[in-house]
N, CA, C and O atoms as a Tinker XYZ file with bonds, in Angstrom:
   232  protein
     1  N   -129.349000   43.986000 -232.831000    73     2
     2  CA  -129.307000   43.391000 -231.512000    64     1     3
     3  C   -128.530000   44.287000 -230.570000    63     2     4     5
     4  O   -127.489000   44.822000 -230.952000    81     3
     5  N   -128.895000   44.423000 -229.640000    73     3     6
     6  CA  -128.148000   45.302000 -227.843000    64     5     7
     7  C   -126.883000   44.298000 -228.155000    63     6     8     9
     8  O   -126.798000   43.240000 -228.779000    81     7
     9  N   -126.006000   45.054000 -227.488000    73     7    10
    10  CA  -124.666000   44.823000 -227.314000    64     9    11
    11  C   -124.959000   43.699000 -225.918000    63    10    12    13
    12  O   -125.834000   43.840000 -225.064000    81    11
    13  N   -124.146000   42.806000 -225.991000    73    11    14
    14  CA  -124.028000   41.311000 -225.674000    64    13    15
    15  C   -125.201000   40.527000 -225.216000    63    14    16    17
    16  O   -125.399000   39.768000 -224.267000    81    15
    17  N   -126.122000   41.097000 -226.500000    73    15    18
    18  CA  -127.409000   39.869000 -226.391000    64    17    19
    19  C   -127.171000   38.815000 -227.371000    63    18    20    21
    20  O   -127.003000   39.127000 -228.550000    81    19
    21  N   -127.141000   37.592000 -226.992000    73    19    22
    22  CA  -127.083000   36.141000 -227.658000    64    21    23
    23  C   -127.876000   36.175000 -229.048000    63    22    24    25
    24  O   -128.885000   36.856000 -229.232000    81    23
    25  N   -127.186000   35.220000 -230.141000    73    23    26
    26  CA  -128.432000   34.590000 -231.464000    64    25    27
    27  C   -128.698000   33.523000 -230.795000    63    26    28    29
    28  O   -128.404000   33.337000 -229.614000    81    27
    29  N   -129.326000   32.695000 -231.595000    73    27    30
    30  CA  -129.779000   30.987000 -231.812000    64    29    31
    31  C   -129.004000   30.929000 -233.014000    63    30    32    33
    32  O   -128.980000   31.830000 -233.853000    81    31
    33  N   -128.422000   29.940000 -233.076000    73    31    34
    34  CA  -128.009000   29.547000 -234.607000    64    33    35
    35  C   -128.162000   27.859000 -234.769000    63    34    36    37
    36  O   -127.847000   27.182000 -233.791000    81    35
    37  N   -128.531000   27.339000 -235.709000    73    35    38
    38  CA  -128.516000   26.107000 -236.036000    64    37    39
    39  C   -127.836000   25.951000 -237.316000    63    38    40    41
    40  O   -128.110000   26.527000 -238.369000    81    39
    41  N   -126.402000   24.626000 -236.969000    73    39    42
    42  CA  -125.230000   24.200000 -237.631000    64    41    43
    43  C   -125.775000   22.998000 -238.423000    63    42    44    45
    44  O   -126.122000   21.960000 -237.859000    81    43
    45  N   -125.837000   23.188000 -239.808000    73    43    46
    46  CA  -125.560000   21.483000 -240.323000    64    45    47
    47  C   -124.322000   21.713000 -241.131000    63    46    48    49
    48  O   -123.969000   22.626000 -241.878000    81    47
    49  N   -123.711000   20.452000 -240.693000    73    47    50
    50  CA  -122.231000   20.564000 -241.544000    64    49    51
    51  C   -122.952000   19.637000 -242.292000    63    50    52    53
    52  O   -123.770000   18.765000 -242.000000    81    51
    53  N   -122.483000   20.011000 -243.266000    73    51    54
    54  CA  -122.261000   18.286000 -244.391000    64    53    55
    55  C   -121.161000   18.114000 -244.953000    63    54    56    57
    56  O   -121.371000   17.583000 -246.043000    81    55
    57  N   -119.627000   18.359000 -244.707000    73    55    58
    58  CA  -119.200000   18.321000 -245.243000    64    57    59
    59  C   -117.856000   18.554000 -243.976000    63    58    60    61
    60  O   -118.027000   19.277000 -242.994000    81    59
    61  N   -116.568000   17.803000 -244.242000    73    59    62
    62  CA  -115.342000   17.861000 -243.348000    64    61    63
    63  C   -114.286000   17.737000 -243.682000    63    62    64    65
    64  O   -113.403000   17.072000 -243.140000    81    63
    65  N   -114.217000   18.570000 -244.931000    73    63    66
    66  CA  -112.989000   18.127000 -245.854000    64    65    67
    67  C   -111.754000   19.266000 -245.648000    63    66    68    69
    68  O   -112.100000   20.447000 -245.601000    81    67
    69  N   -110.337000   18.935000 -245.524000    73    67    70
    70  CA  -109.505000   19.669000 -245.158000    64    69    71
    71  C   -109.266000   20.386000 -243.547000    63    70    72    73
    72  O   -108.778000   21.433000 -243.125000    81    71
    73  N   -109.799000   19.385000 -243.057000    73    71    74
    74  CA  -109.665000   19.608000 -241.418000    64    73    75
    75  C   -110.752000   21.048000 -241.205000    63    74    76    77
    76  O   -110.528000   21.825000 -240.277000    81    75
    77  N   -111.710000   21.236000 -241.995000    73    75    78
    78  CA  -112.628000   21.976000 -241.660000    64    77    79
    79  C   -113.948000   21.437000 -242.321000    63    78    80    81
    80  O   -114.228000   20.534000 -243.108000    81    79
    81  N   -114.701000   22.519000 -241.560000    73    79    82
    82  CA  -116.691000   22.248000 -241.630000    64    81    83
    83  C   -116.718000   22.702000 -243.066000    63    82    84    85
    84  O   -116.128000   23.637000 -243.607000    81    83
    85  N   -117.454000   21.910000 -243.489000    73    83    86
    86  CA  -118.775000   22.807000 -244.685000    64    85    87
    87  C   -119.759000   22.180000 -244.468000    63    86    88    89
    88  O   -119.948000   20.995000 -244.193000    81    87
    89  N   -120.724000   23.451000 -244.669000    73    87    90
    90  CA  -122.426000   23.599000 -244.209000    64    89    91
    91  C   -123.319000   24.386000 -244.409000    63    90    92    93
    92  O   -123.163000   24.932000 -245.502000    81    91
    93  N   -124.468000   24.824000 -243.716000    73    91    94
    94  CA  -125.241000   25.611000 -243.869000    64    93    95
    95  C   -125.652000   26.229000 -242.198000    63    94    96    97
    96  O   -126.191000   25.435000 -241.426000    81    95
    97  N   -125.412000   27.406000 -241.814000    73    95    98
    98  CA  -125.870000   28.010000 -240.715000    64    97    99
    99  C   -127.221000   29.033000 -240.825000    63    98   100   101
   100  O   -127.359000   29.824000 -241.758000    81    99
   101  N   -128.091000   28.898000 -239.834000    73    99   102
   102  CA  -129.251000   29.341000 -240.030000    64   101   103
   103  C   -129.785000   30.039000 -238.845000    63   102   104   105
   104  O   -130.382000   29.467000 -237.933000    81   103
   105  N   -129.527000   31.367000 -238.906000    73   103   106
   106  CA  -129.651000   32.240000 -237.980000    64   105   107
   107  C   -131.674000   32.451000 -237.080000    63   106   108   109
   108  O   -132.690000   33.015000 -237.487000    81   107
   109  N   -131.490000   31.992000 -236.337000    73   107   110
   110  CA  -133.180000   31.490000 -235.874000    64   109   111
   111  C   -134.083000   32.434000 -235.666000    63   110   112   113
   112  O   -135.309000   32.454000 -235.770000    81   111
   113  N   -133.158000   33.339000 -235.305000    73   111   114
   114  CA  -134.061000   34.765000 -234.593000    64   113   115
   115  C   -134.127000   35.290000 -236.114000    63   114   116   117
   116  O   -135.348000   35.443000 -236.151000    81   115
   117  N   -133.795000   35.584000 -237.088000    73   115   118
   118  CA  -134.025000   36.014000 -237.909000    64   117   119
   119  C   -134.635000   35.044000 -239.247000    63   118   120   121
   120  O   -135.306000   35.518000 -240.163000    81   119
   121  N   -134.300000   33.816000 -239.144000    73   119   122
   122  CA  -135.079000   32.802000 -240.316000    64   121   123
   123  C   -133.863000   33.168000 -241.358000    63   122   124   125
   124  O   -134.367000   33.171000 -242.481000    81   123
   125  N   -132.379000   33.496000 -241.441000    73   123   126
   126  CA  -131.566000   33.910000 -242.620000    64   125   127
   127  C   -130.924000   32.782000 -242.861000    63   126   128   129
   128  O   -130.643000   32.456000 -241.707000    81   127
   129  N   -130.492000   31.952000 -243.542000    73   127   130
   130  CA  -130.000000   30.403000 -244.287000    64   129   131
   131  C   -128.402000   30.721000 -244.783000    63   130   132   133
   132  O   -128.485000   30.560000 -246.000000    81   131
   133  N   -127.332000   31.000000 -244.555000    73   131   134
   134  CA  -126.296000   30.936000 -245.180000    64   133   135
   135  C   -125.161000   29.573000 -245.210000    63   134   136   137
   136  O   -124.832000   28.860000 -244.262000    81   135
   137  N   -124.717000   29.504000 -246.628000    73   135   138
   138  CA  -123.680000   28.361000 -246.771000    64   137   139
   139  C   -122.238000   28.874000 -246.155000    63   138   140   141
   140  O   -121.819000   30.032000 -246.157000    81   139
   141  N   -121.833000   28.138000 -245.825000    73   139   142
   142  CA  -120.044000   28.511000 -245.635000    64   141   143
   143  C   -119.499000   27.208000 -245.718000    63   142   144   145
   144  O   -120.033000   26.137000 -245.427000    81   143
   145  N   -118.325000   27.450000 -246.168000    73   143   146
   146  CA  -116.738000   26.846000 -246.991000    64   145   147
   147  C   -116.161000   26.248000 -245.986000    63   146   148   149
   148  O   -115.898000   25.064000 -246.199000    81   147
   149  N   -115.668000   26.958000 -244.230000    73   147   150
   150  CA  -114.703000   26.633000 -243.654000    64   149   151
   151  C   -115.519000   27.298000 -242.575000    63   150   152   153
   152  O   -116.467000   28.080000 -242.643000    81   151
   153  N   -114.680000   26.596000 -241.249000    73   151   154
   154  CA  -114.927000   27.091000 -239.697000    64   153   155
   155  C   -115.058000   28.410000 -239.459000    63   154   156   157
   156  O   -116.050000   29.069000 -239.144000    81   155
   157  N   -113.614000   28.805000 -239.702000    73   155   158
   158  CA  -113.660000   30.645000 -240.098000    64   157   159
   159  C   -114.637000   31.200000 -240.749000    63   158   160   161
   160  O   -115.157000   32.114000 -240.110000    81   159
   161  N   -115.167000   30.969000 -241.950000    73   159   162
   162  CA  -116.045000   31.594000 -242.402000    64   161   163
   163  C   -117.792000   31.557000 -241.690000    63   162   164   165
   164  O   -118.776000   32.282000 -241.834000    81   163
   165  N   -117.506000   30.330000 -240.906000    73   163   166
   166  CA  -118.601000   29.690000 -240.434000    64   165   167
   167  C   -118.922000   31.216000 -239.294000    63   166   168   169
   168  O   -119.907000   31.954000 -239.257000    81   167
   169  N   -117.494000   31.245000 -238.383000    73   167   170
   170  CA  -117.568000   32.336000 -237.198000    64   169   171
   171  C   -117.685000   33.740000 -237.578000    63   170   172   173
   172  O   -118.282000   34.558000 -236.878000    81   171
   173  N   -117.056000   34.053000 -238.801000    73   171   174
   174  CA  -117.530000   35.319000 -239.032000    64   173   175
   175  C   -118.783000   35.835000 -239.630000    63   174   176   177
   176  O   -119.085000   37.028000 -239.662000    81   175
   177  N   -119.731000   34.535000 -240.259000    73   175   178
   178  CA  -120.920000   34.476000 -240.315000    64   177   179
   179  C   -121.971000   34.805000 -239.555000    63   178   180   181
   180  O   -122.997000   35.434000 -239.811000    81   179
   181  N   -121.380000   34.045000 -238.122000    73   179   182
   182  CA  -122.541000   34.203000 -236.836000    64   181   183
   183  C   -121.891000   35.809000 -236.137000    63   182   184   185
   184  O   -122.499000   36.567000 -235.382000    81   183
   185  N   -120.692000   35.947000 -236.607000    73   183   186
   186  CA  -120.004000   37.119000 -235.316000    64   185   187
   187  C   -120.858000   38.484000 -235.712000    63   186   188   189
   188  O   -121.266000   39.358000 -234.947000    81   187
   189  N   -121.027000   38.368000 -237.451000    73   187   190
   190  CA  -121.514000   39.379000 -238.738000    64   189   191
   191  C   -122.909000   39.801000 -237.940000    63   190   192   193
   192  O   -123.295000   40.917000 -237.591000    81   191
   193  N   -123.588000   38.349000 -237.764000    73   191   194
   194  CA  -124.828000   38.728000 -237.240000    64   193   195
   195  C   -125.627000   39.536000 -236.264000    63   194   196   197
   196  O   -126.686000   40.163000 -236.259000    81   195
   197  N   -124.484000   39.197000 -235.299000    73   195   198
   198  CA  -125.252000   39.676000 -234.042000    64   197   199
   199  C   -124.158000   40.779000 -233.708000    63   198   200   201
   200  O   -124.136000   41.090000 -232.517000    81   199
   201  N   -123.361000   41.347000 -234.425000    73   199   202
   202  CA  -122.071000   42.403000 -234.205000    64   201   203
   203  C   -123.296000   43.414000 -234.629000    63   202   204   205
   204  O   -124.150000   43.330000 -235.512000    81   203
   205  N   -123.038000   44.345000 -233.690000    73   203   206
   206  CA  -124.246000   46.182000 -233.677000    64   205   207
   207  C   -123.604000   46.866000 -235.201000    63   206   208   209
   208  O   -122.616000   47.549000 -234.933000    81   207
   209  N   -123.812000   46.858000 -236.213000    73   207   210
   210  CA  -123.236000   47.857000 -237.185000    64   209   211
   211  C   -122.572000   49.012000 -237.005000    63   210   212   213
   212  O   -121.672000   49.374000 -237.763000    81   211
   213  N   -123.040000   49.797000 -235.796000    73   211   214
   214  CA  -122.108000   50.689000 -235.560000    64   213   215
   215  C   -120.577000   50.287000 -234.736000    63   214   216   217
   216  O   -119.838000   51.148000 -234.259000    81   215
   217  N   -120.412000   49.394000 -234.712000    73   215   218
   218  CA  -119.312000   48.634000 -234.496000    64   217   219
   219  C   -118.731000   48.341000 -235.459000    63   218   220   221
   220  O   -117.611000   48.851000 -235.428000    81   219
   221  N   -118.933000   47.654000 -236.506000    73   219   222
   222  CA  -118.412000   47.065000 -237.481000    64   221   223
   223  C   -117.616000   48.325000 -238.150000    63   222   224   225
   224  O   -116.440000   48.182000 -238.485000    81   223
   225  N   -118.570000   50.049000 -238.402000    73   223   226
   226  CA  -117.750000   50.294000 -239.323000    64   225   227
   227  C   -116.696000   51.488000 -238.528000    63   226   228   229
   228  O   -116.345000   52.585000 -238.965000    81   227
   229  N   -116.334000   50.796000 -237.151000    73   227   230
   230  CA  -115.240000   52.279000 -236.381000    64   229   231
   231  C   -113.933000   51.170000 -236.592000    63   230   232
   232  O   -112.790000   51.495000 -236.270000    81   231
């Protein structure tokens, strides 16, 4: 993705235990399904996504 172009993501939590989410996030533009544990993991899930790789590794 271009540097500050938007995802779609669709959230189902099922789960709210320990003052955080658990769920499944599902990245739209791409059709990719991932589980996460906690909120945090939830954001670095979606941030992972749409962050340019050549970013990630400077």
């Amino acid at each position: 993705m271009a540097e500050n172009q938007k995802g779609t993501f669709i959230v189902k939590i099922n789960h709210t235990d320990n003052a955080s989410w658990q769920g499944q996030v599902t990245w739209a533009d791409k059709n990719i399904t991932k589980n996460f544990r906690s909120t945090l993991e939830l954001i670095k899930l979606m941030d992972g996504a749409i962050t340019p790789e050549e970013t990630k590794n400077s």
